[in-house]
N, C-alpha and C positions, 0 to 999 in steps of 0.2 A: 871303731864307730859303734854307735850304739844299735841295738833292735831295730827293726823298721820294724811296721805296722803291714801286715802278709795278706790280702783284703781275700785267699784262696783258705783260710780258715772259717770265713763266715758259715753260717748253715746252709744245706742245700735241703731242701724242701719238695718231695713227692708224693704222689696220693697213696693212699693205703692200701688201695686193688694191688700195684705195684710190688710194695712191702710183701702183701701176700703170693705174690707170683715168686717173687723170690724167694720166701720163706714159706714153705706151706708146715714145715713144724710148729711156726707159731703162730698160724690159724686152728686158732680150737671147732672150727666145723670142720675139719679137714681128721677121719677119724683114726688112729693109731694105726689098722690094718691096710689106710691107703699110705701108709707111709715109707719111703726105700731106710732101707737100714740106716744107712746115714744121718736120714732124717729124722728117724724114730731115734737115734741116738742124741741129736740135736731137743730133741722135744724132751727127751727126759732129763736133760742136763736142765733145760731152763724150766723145769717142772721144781725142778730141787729148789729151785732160787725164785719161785712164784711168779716169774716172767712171760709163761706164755701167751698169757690175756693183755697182756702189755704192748708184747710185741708186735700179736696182731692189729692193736689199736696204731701202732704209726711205731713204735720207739723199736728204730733198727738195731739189730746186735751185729751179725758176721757180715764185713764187706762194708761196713764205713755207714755215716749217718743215713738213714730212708727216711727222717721221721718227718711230719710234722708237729707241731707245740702240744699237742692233744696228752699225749700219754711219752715218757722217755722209759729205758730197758734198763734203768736205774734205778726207776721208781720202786717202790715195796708196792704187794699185796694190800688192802685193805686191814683193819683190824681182824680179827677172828681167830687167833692164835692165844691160849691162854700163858701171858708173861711167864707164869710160874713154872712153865717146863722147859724153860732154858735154866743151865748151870754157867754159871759167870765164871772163867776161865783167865789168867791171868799169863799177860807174855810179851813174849821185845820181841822183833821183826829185825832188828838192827845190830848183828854181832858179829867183830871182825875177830879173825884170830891170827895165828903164825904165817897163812898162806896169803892175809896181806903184805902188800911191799911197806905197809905203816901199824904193824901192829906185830904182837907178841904171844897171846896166850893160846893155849893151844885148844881143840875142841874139846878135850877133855872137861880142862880148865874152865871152861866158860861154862858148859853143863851143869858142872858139880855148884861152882856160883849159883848159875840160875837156879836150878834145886832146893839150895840153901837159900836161896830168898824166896821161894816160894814161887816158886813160877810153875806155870804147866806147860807152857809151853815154847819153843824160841826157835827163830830162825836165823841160820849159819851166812853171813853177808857179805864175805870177801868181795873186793873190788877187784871190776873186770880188769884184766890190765893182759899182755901178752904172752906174758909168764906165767903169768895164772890158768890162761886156755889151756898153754901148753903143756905143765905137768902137773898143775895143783887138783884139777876138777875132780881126777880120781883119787890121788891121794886124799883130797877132804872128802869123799863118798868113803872109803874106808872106815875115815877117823868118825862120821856120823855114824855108819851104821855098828861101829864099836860101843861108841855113845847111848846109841838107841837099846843093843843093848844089853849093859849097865843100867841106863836111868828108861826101864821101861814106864812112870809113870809119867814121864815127861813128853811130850809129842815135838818131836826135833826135823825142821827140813835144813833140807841144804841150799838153799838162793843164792843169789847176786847180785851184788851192788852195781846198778849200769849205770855205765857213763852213757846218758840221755840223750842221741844226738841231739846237738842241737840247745840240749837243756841243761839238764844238770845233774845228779844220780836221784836214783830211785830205787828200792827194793823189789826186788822181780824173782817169787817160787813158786813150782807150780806144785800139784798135789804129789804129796810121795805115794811113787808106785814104781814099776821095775822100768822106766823109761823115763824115769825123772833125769838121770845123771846124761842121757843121751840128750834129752830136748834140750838140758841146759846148756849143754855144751856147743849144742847147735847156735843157741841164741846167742850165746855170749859171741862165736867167733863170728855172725852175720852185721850183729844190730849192736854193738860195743863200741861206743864213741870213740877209748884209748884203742882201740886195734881197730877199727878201722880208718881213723883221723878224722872223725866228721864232730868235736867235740864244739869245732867252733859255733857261734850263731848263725847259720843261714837257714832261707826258706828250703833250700835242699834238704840241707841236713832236718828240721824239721821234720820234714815229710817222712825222712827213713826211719824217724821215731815213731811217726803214725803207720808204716811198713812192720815196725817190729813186733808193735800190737796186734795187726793182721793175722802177723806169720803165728803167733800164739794164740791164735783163733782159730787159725785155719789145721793147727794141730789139736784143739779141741775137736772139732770138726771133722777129722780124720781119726779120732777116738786113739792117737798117739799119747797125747794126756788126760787128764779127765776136768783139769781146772787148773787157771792161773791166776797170780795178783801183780800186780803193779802200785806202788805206794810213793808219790813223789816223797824226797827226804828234804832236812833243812830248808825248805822252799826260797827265802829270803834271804838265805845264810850272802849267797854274793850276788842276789837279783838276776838269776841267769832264766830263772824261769819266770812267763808272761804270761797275764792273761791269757790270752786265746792259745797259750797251748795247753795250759789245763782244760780248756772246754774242749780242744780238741781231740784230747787224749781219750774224755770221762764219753766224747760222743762218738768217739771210732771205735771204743773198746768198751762200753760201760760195766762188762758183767767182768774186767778186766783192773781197767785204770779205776780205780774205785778211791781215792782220795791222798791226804796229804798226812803228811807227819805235822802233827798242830804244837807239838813241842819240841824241840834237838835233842839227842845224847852233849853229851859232855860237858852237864850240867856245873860239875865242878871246877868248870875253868873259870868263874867269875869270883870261887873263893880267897877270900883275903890272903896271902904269905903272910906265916910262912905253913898256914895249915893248906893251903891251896892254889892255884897257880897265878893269880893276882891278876888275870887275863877277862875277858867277854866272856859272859855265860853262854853255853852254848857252843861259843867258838864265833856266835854271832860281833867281829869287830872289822869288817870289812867295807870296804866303798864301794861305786858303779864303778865297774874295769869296763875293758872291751866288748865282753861280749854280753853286759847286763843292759837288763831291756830300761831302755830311758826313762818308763815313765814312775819305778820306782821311788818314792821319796827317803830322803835319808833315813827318816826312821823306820825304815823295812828293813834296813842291815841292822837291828838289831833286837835282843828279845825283851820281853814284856812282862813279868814274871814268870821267865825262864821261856814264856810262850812263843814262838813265831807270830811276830807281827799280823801276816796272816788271817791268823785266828783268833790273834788277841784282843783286834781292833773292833768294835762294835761299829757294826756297820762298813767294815771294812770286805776283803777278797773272799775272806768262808762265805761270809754270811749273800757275798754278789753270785755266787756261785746257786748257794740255796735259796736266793729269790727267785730262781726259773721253776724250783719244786723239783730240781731230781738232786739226788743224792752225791756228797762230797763229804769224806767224811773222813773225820780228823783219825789218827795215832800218836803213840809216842814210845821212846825206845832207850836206849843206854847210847849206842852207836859207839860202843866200846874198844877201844884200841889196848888202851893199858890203862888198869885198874889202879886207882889212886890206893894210896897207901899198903900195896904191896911191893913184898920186897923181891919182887921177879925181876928181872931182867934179859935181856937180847947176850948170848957171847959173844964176845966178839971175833968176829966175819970181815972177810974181804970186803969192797965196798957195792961189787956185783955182784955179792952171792946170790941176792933173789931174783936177780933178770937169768940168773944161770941156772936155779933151781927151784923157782916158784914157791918158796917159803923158807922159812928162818930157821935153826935150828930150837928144839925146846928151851926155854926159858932157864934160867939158872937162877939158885934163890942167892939173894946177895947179901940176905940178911939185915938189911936198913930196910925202912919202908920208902917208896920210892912218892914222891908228889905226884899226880897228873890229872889229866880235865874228866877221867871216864867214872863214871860209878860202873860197879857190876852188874848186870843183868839182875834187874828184879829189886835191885839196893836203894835203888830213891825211884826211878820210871817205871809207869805198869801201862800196858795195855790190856783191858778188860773186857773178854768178848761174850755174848750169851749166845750158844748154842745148846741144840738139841743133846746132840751127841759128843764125847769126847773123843773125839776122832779128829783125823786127818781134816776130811770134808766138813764135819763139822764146825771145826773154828776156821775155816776159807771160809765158810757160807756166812757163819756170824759178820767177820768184817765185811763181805761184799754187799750183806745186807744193813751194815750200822749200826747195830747191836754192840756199838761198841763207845768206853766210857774211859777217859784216863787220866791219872792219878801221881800225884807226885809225894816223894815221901812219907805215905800212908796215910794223906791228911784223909783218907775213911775207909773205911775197909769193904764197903758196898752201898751199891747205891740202884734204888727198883724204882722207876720212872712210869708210871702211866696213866695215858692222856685217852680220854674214851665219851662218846656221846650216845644220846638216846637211838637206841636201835641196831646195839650191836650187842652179840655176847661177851669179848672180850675186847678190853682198851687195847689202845697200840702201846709198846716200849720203843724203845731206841733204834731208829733207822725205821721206825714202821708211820703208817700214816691209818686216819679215821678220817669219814665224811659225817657232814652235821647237815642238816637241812638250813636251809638261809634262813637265820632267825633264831636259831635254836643254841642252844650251850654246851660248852665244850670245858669238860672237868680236865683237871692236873691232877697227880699225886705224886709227891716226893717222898722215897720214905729212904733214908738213909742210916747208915750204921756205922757211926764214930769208932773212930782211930781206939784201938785197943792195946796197941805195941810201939815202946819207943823208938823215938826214929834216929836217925845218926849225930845228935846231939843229946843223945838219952831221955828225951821227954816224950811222952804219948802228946802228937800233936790236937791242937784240937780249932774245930772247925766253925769259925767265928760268922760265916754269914755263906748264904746259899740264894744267887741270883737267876731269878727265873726270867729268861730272852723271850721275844718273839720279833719274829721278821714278817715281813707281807712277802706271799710270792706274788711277782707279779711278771712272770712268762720267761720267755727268752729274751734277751739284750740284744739293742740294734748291734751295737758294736761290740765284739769280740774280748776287746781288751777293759771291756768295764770290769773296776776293783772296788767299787763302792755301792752301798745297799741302803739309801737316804731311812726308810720307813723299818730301822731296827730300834729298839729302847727294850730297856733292862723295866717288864710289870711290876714287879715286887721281887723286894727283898728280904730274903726271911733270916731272921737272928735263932738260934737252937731254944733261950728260951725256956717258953714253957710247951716247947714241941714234943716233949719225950714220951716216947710211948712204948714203954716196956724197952728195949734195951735199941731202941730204934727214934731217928727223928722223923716228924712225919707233918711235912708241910702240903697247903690244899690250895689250887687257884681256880676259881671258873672263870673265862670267857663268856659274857654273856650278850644274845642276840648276834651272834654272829653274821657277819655277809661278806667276807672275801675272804681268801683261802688264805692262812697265813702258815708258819711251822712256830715251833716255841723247842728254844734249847736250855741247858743249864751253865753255872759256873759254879764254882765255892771254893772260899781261899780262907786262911787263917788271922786273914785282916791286917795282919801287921804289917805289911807297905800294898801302899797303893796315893792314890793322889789326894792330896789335902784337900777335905770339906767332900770327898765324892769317891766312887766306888771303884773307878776304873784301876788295870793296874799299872804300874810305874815302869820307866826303861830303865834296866837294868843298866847301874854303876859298873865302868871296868874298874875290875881291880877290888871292887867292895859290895859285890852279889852273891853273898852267901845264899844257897838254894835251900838249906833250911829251915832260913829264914823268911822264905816269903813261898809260902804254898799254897798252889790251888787244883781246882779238877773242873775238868768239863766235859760234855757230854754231847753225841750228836745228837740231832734233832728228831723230834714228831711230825709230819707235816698232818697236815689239816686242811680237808678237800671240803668246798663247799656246792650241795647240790639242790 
């Protein structure tokens, strides 16, 4: 049977005295030295992440939603930050190796990949599964911290791929430090859909997904960690995750669940045989089963120039999400099992060797190059974060704050976004927000930096058109499961042109006279498919999805407060 509709996800709605009764770390009249240790620990964590004026406004963080519509613990800081002291950082979230029971290469392996494409950073994804609690967790903390190091300039965690009660997987690491390898293994055997059976759809099971968030709060909170993330994957891939449990998630956990995978790994399944697996890009070729939420439409199973439905859709689930004005914010990744056109291979093993011993022996080169769906870490997908520092903390804080922009087959090599009005010193970038006075105008700048290095068809791609979004916020949704956002449209569309400015494109939009609060995000693709007579992009052919062949990038949003 399909989802029901769970009417105990709505919002729950309390005054703000409250909010502060419970939290006095995120009451800023409340001064450091009246605070108990805990709670001074509590105020500096969300001091990193410019939340505590937030939170005293209404938008709850630890112990489930307090807010109301006023201010969410999602939202960003104001402008005031100058863009140019982030360094843009590039990296997968998504990498399985030998100690899945569906994959092969080993940590090494995947490392040296990611390195060699350029990456800075990656996280280690093995999927939860029973054999994995039981021998793999320490074995793969080993093989990372062997990894880390060898490739000291790479910043490497160890995560897990969770089976989502309830939903569907997600990427779940918290910050590396000497308690990482402990909390994870706590979580994995509590809150693990495969070990503990709650995989199916119920409101139970649900709930122990919005428990697992908790329990990684309330270990923030106990200063056992120092930070975590939560990244739904594939969202669409088999419709198992619903609306209202992404708002769920984003409002039980916000400095936590912090968004979705806006593209899949295994990008190369949609390539032609016999260069590729003749299959769904993505792996996107699936129907509504049992446990997919009904109100899905067929074309959510499947992707969009390589994109998740999702986020492909103009006006669709991203964009319902970002008309409340708090933050949901896309990734993308490899989600690599086995790397196409290497000649590695699994030996062969009994057919329980990995429920008996939590991963596979090392790979064996077999000397053929073997076909399969995955690119390598960093080989066609990139996640791009801007942070302060090249640290641990620093690229968490990036994506929890949206600072983050992604990119497929290098159709550009960077890209500086900012959106800024009269009365501030610095515009906002990605994942940040500006207030404008009602009436007043609101500048864009795009300045982008074209593809410089062939991509896996040997041509330097290049980058045919760059579309500038805007959405209206217009609050919270009655209903939980709304996946559409009527008041979204693509303002202009820029051609490269005569945009060149020194080794840079650099396109300009104003808003002008502004009076409701809206955000404005980006796209840009290489033009070559998309829908006849119009801009949007195409559902990807099985069997004849070349991912080379149709590129693009996007970017999370600016919001835009109007006072």
């Amino acid at each position: 049977m399909g989802r029901a509709h769970h009417p105990e996800h709505h919002h729950h709605h309390h005054a703000a005295d409250r909010s502060r009764d419970r939290m006095p770390y995120a009451d800023s009249t409340v001064a450091d030295g009246d605070l108990r240790p805990v709670d001074l620990r509590r105020r500096q964590f969300l001091r990193r992440l410019g939340l505590v004026g937030a939170v005293a406004a209404g938008g709850g963080v630890f112990g489930g939603p307090l807010a109301g519509p006023a201010v969410a613990a999602s939202q960003q800081p104001l402008s005031g930050v100058d863009p140019r002291r982030y360094q843009w950082l590039a990296g997968d979230h998504h990498v399985h190796t030998q100690y899945s029971y569906d994959a092969m290469h080993t940590v090494m392996q995947q490392v040296e990949a990611g390195a060699e494409h350029g990456l800075d950073w990656m996280v280690i994804t093995d999927h939860g599964h029973t054999a994995h609690e039981k021998y793999a967790v320490e074995q793969t903390y080993a093989d990372v911290l062997a990894a880390r190091d060898k490739h000291r300039d790479l910043l490497l965690w160890q995560g897990l791929e969770w089976n989502v009660p309830g939903g569907e997987h997600a990427t779940v690491f918290f910050e590396a430090s000497k308690d990482e390898l402990t909390a994870l293994r706590a979580f994995e055997r509590l809150f693990d859909g495969n070990i503990n059976g709650t995989n199916p759809s119920s409101a139970a099971h649900e709930a122990l997904a919005l428990d697992g968030l908790r329990w990684m709060s309330a270990q923030i909170d106990q200063g056992a960690i120092d930070s975590a993330l939560m990244i739904a994957n594939h969202p669409t891939r088999n419709g198992r995750y619903s609306p209202h449990e992404f708002r769920a998630y984003r409002d039980t956990a916000p400095h936590i669940a912090v968004g979705m995978e806006g593209a899949p790994g295994a990008q190369n399944d949609g390539t032609p045989v016999p260069v590729g697996g003749g299959g769904h890009r993505g792996g996107y070729g699936n129907s509504p089963g049992t446990d997919s939420w009904p109100g899905w439409p067929m074309e959510a199973y499947r992707t969009w120039g390589g994109f998740d439905w999702m986020t492909a859709k103009l006006g669709g689930m991203w964009d319902s999400m970002l008309a409340e004005g708090k933050g949901w914010w896309i990734t993308t990744n490899s989600d690599i099992h086995r790397a196409n056109d290497s000649t590695l291979d699994i030996p062969p093993v009994p057919g329980d060797w990995y429920a008996t011993h939590g991963r596979y022996p090392d790979p064996i080169d077999t000397g053929t190059p073997q076909i399969h769906a995955d690119f390598w870490p960093g080989q066609f997908s990139r996640t791009v974060v801007g942070t302060a520092h090249r640290s641990f903390r620093g690229v968490m804080d990036g994506i929890r704050s949206g600072r983050v922009w992604v990119g497929m087959g290098g159709l550009i090599d960077g890209l500086d976004l900012r959106v800024s009005s009269d009365g501030h010193d610095h515009p906002a970038t990605l994942g940040g927000r500006v207030s404008v006075r009602r009436g007043g105008d609101v500048k864009v700048r795009i300045a982008i930096q074209p593809a410089t290095r062939p991509g896996g068809r040997g041509e330097i791609p290049r980058l045919a058109r760059v579309d500038l979004i805007r959405g209206a916020v217009t609050g919270a949704v009655a209903d939980p499961d709304t996946y559409t956002a009527p008041d979204v449209s693509v303002v202009e569309s820029f051609e490269p042109g005569r945009h060149q400015r020194g080794d840079r494109l650099v396109f300009t939009h104003t808003f002008r006279n502004v009076r409701e609060p809206f955000y404005v995000r980006l796209r840009g693709t290489d033009g070559k498919r998309h829908v006849s007579g119009g801009i949007e992009p195409l559902m990807d052919v099985n069997g004849d999805a070349d991912p080379w062949s149709d590129l693009w990038f996007y970017a999370n949003p600016v919001f835009v407060d109007v006072r």
